[in-house]
One Martini backbone bead per residue (centre of mass of N, CA, C, O) as a GRO file, in nm:
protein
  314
    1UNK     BB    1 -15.644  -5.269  -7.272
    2UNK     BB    2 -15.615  -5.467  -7.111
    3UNK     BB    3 -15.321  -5.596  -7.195
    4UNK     BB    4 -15.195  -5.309  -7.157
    5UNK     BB    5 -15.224  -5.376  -6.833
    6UNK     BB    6 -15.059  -5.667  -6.849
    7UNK     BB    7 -14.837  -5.527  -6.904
    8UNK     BB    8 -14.767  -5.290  -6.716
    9UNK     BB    9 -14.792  -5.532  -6.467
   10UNK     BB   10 -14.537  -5.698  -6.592
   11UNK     BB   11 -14.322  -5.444  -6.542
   12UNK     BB   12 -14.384  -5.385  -6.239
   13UNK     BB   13 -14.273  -5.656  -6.164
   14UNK     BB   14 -14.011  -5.653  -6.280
   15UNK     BB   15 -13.913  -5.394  -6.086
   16UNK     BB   16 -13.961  -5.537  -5.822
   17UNK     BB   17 -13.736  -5.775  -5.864
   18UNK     BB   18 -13.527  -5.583  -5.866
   19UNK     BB   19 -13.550  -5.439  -5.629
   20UNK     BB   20 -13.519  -5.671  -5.463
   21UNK     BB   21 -13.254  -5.750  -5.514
   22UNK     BB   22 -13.117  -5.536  -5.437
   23UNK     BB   23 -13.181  -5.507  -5.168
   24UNK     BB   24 -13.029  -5.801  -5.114
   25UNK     BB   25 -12.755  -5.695  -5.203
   26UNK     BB   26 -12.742  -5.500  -4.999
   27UNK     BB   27 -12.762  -5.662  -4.738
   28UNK     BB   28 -12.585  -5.842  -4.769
   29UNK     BB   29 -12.330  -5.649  -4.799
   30UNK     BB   30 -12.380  -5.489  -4.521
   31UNK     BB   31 -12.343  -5.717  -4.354
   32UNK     BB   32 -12.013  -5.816  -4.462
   33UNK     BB   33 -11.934  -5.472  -4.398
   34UNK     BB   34 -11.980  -5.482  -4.099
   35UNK     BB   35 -11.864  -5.721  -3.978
   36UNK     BB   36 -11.546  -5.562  -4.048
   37UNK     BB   37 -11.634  -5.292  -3.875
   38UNK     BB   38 -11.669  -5.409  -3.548
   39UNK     BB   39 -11.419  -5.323  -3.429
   40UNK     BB   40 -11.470  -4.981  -3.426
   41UNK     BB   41 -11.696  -4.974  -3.275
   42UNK     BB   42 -11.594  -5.080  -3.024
   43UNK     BB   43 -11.391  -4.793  -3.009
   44UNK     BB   44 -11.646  -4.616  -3.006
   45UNK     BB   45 -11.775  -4.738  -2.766
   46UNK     BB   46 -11.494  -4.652  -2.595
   47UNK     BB   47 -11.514  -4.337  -2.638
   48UNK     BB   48 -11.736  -4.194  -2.599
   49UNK     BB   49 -11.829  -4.187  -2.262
   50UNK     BB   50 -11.569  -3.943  -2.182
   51UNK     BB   51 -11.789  -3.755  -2.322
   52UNK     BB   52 -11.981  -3.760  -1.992
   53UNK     BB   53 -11.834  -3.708  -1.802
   54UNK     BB   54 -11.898  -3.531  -1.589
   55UNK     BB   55 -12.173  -3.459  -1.630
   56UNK     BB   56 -12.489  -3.403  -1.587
   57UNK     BB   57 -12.702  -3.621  -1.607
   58UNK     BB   58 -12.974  -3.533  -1.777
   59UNK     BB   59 -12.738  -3.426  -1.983
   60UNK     BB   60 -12.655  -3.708  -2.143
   61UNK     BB   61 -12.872  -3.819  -2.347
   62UNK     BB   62 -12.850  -3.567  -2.520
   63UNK     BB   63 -12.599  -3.546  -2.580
   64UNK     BB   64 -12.589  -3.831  -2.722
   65UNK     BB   65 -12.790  -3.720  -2.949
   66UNK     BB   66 -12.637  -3.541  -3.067
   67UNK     BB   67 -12.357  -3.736  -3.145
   68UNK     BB   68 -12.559  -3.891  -3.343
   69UNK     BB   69 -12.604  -3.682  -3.527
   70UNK     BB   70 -12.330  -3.610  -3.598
   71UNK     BB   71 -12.271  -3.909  -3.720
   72UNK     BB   72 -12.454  -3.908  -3.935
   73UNK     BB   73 -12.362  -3.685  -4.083
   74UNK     BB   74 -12.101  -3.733  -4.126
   75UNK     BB   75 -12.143  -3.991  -4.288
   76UNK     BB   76 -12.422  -3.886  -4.530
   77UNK     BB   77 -12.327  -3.576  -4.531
   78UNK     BB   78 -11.975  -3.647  -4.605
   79UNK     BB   79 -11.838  -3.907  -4.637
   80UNK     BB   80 -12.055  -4.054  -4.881
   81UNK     BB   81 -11.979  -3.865  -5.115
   82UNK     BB   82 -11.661  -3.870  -5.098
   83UNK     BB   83 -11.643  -4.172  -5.111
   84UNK     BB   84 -11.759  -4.170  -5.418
   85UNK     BB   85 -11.599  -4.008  -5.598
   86UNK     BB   86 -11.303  -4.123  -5.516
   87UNK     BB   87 -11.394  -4.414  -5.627
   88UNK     BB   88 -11.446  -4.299  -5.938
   89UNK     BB   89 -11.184  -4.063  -5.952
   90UNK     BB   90 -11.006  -4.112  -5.676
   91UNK     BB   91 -10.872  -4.388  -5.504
   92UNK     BB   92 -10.611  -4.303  -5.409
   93UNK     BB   93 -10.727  -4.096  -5.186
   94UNK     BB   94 -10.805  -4.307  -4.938
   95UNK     BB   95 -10.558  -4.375  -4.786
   96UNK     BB   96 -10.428  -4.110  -4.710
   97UNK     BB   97 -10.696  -3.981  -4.571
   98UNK     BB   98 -10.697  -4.222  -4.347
   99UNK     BB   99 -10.424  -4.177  -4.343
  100UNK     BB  100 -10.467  -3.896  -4.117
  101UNK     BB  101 -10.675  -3.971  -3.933
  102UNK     BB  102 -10.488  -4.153  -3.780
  103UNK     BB  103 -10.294  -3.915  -3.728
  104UNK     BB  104 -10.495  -3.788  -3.485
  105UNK     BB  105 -10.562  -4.039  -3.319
  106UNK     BB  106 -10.281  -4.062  -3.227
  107UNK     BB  107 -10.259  -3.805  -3.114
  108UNK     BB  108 -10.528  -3.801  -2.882
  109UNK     BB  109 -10.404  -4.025  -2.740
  110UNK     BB  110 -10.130  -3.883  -2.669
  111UNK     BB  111 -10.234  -3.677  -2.477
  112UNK     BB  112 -10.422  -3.836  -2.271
  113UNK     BB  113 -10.109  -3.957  -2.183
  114UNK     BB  114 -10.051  -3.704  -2.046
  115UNK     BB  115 -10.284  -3.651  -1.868
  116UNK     BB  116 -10.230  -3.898  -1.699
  117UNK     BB  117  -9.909  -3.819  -1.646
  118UNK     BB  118  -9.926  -3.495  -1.639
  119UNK     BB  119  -9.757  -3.363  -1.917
  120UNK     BB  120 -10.052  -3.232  -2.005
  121UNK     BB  121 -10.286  -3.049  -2.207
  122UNK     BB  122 -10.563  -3.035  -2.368
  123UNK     BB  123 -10.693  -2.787  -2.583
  124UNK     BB  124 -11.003  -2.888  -2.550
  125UNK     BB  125 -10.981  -2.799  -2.218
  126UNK     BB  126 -10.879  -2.494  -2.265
  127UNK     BB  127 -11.074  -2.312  -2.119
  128UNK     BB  128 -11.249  -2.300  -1.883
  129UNK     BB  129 -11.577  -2.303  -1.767
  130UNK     BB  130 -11.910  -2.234  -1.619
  131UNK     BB  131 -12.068  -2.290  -1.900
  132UNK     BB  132 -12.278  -2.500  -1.968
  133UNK     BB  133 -12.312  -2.488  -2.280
  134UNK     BB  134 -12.072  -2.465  -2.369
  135UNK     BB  135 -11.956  -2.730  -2.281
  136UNK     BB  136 -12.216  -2.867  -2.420
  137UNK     BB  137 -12.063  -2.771  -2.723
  138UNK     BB  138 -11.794  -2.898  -2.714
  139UNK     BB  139 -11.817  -3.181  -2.646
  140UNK     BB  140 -11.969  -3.255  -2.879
  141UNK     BB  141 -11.759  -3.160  -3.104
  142UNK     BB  142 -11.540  -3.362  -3.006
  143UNK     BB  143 -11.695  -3.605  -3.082
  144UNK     BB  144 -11.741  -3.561  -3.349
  145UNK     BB  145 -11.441  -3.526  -3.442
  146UNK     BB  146 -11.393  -3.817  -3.400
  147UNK     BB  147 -11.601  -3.968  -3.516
  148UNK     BB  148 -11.517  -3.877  -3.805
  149UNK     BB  149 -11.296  -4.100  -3.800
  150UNK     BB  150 -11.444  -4.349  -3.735
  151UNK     BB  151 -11.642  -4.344  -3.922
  152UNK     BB  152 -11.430  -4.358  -4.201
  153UNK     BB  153 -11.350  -4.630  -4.164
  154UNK     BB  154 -11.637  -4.776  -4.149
  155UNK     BB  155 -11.690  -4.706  -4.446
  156UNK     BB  156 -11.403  -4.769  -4.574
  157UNK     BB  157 -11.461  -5.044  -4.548
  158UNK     BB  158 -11.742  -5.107  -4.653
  159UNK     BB  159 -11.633  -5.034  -4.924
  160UNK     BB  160 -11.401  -5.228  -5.006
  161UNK     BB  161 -11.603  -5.446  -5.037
  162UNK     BB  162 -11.775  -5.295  -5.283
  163UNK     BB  163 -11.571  -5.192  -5.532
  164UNK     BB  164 -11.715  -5.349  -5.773
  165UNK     BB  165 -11.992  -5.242  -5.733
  166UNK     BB  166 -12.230  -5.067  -5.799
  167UNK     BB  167 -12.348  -4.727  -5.705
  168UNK     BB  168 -12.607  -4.805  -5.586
  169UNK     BB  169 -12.457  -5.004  -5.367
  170UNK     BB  170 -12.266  -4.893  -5.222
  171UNK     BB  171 -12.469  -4.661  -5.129
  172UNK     BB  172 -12.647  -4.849  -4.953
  173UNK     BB  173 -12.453  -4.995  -4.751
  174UNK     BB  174 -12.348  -4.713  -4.655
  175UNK     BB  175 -12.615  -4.637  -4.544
  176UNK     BB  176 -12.664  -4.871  -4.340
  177UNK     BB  177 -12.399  -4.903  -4.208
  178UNK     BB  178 -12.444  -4.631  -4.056
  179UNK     BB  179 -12.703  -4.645  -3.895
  180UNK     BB  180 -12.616  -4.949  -3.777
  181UNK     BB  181 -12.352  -4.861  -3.607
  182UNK     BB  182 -12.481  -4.582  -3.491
  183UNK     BB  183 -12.719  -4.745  -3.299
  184UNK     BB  184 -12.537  -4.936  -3.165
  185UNK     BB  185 -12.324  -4.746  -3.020
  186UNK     BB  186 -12.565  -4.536  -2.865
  187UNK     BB  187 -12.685  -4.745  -2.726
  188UNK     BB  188 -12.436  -4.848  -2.577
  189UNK     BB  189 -12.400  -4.579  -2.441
  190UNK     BB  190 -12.629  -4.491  -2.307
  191UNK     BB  191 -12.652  -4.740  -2.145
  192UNK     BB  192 -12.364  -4.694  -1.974
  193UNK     BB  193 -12.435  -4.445  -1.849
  194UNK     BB  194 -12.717  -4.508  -1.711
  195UNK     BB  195 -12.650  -4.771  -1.510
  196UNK     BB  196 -12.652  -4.583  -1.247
  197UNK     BB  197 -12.992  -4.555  -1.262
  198UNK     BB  198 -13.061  -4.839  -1.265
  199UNK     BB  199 -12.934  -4.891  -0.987
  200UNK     BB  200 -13.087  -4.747  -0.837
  201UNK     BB  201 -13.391  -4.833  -0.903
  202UNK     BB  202 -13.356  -5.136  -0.805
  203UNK     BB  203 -13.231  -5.051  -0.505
  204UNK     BB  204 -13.560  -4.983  -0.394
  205UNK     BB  205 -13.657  -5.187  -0.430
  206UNK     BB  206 -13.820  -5.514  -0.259
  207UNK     BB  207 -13.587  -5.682  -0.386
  208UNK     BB  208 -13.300  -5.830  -0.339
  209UNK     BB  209 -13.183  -5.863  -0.542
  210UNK     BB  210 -13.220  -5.596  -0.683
  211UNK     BB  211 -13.062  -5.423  -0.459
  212UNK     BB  212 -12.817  -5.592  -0.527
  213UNK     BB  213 -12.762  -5.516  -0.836
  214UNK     BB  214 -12.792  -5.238  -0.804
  215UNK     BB  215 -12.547  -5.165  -0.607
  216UNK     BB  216 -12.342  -5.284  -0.784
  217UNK     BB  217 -12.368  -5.072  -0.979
  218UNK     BB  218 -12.341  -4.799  -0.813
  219UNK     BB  219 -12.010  -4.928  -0.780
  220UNK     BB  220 -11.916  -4.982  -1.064
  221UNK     BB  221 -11.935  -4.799  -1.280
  222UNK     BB  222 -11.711  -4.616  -1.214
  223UNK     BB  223 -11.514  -4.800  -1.301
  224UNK     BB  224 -11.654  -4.850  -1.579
  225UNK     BB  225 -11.555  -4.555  -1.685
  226UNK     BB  226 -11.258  -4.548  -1.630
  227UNK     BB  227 -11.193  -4.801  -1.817
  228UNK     BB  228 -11.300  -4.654  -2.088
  229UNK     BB  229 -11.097  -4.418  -2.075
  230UNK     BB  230 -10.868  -4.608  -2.119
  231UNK     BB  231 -11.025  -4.778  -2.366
  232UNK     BB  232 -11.029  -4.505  -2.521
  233UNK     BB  233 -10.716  -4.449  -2.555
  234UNK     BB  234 -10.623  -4.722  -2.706
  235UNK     BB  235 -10.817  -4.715  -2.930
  236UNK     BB  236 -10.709  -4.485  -3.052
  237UNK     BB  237 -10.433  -4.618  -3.106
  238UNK     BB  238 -10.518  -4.903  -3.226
  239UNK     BB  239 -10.649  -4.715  -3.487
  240UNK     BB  240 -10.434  -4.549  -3.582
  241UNK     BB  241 -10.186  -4.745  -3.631
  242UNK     BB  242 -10.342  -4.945  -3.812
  243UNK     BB  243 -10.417  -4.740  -4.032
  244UNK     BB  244 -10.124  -4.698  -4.091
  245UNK     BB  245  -9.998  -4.981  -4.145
  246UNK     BB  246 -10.219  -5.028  -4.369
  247UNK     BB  247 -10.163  -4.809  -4.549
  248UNK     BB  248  -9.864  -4.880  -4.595
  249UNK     BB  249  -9.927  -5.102  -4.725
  250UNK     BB  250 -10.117  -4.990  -4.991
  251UNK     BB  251  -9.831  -4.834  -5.049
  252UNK     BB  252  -9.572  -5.068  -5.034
  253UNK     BB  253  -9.532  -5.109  -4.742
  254UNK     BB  254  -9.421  -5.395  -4.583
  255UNK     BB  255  -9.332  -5.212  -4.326
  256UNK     BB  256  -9.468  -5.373  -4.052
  257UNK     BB  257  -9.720  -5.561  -4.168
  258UNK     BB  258  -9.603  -5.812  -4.225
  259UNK     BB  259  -9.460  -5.898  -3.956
  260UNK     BB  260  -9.710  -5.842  -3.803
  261UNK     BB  261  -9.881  -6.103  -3.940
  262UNK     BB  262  -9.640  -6.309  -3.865
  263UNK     BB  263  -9.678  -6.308  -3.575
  264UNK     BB  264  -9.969  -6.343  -3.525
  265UNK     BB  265  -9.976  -6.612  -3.620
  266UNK     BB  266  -9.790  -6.755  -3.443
  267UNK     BB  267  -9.933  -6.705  -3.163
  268UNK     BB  268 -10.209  -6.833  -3.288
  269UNK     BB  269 -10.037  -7.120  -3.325
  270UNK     BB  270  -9.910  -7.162  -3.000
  271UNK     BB  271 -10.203  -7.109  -2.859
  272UNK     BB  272 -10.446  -7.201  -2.930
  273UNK     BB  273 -10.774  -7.157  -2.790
  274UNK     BB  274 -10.648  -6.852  -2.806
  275UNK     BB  275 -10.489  -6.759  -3.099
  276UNK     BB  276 -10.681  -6.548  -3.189
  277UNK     BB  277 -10.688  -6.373  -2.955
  278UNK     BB  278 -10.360  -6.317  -2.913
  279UNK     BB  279 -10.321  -6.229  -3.212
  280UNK     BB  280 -10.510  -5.954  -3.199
  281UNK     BB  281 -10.339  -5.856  -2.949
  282UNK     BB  282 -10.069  -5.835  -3.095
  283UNK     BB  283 -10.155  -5.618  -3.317
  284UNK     BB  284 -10.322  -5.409  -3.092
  285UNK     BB  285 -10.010  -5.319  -2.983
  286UNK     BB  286  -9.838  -5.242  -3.173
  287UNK     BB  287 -10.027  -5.036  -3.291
  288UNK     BB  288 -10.018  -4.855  -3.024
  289UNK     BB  289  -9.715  -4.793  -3.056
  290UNK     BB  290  -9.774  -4.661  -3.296
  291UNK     BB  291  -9.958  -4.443  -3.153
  292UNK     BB  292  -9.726  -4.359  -2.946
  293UNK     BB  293  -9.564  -4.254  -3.173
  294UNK     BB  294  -9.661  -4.055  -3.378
  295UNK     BB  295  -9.807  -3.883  -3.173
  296UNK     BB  296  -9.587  -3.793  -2.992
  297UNK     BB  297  -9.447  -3.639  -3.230
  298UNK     BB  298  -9.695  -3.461  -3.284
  299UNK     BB  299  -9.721  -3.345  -3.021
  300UNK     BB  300  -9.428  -3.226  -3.006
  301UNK     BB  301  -9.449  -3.016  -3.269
  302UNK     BB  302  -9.686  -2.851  -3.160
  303UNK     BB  303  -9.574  -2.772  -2.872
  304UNK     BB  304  -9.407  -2.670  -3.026
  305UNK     BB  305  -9.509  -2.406  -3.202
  306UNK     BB  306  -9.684  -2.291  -3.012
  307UNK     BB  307  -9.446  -2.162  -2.843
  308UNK     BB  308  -9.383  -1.959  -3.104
  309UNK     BB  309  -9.653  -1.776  -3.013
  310UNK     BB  310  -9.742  -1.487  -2.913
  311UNK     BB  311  -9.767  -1.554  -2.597
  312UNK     BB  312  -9.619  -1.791  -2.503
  313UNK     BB  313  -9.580  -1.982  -2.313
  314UNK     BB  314  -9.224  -2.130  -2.167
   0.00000   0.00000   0.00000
């Protein structure tokens, strides 16, 4: 019996050794394909503080929570089951799937860029309603379908990193990196939003500092929520111009993406210490640009096809 409880135990030690290990390999991997879908992150959190801009203050806070579990669920309750199957049985229709994705948010973008200068306006913004819940159902369900493509990319970019590795690590890293993408950017959505009530709070205080960075939040923020607006409807667009880019080259195109990244070299290599920056820049803009001509066709054949149902204005 002794004995038999000694070997036991010296199993139960040697599957703690492997659970360890992999564990050890599920973060070290996940730590290295999050690093990778960085870029991605930064679009989410400036696309989506403008999906609670004008809505109630009390109820940013829940919205922003709605959208964060909407986001969960995207990422392991939809993305990863199906990108775990694609990558086993269907690799090949990753990409396709992606540059999918990519020219939504080149539409939505596009759209937004009418709505700026006047020239259109999104379906998902009209009829207006005057019921809170309604509204706060909308936006939700907006926000969530845009994170849907942003989730998508985080993940597939997250996945191509580890897809020579088992499926239980696959799956693992796929499940950290979802969640950790999920709490830094509506940690910082939630931050951002409401920023403005911090400065309230604290330009209240009796000290001078206080006083002094409090209203200077509180005349700030309009202007930096306005700038994330902006800057997310940019995000739309070189994140979806990108995907459709690389996506190109992954399926054998190699214009533009190879001449974009022989640019993007030179300008990095011309510039010095800001060549990182610069290139980086230079890649970003292209990008936008291909998500201004894509979208911006996909929106102009969409509001023809609009305008040919009964009952469409003309």
């Amino acid at each position: 019996m002794p004995s038999g409880l000694i070997a036991l135990l010296d199993d139960v030690a040697g599957i703690a050794k492997l659970a360890a290990a992999s564990l050890d390999d599920v973060s070290a991997a996940a730590g290295k394909a999050g690093s990778k879908a960085a870029g991605v992150v930064i679009d989410d959190a400036a696309v989506t503080p403008k999906y609670v801009t004008g809505l109630e203050p009390s109820r940013e806070l829940p919205i922003i929570g709605k959208i964060a579990v909407g986001s969960i669920r995207n990422k392991l309750l939809l993305i990863l089951p199906v990108a775990l199957l694609l990558t086993s049985f269907a690799p090949w229709a990753l990409t396709p799937i992606l540059m999918l994705g990519g020219t939504y948010l080149c539409f939505e973008g596009a759209e937004k860029l009418l709505e700026m200068f006047g020239g259109g306006h999104h379906e998902d913004e009209a009829p207006v309603t005057d019921d809170p819940a309604h509204l706060e159902k909308k936006t939700v369900s907006g926000a969530v379908r845009t994170d849907l493509i942003l989730s998508a990319e985080i993940m597939v970019i997250a996945l191509n990193d580890v897809a020579d590795r088992p499926l239980p690590v696959q799956a693992g890293v796929l499940v950290v990196v979802g969640l950790a993408m999920t709490v830094v950017v509506y940690g910082a959505v939630g931050l951002i939003v409401k920023m403005d009530d911090i400065g309230l709070h604290m330009a209240q205080k009796s000290s001078r500092l206080s006083q002094t960075v409090g209203r200077g939040l509180v005349k700030g923020m309009p202007v930096v929520m306005a700038a994330l607006s902006v800057i997310g409807t940019f995000a739309m667009l070189w994140v979806g111009g990108g995907i459709l880019m690389h996506g190109a080259h992954e399926l054998g195109l190699h214009w533009p993406a190879v001449p974009v990244e022989h640019l993007a070299h030179a300008v990095a290599h011309a510039t010095g210490p800001l060549g990182g920056l610069l290139g980086w820049l230079t890649t970003a803009l292209i990008s936008a640009v291909i998500g201004v001509v894509v979208g911006g066709v996909v929106a102009f054949v969409l509001h023809q096809v609009a305008r040919l149902k009964p009952g469409a204005a003309h």
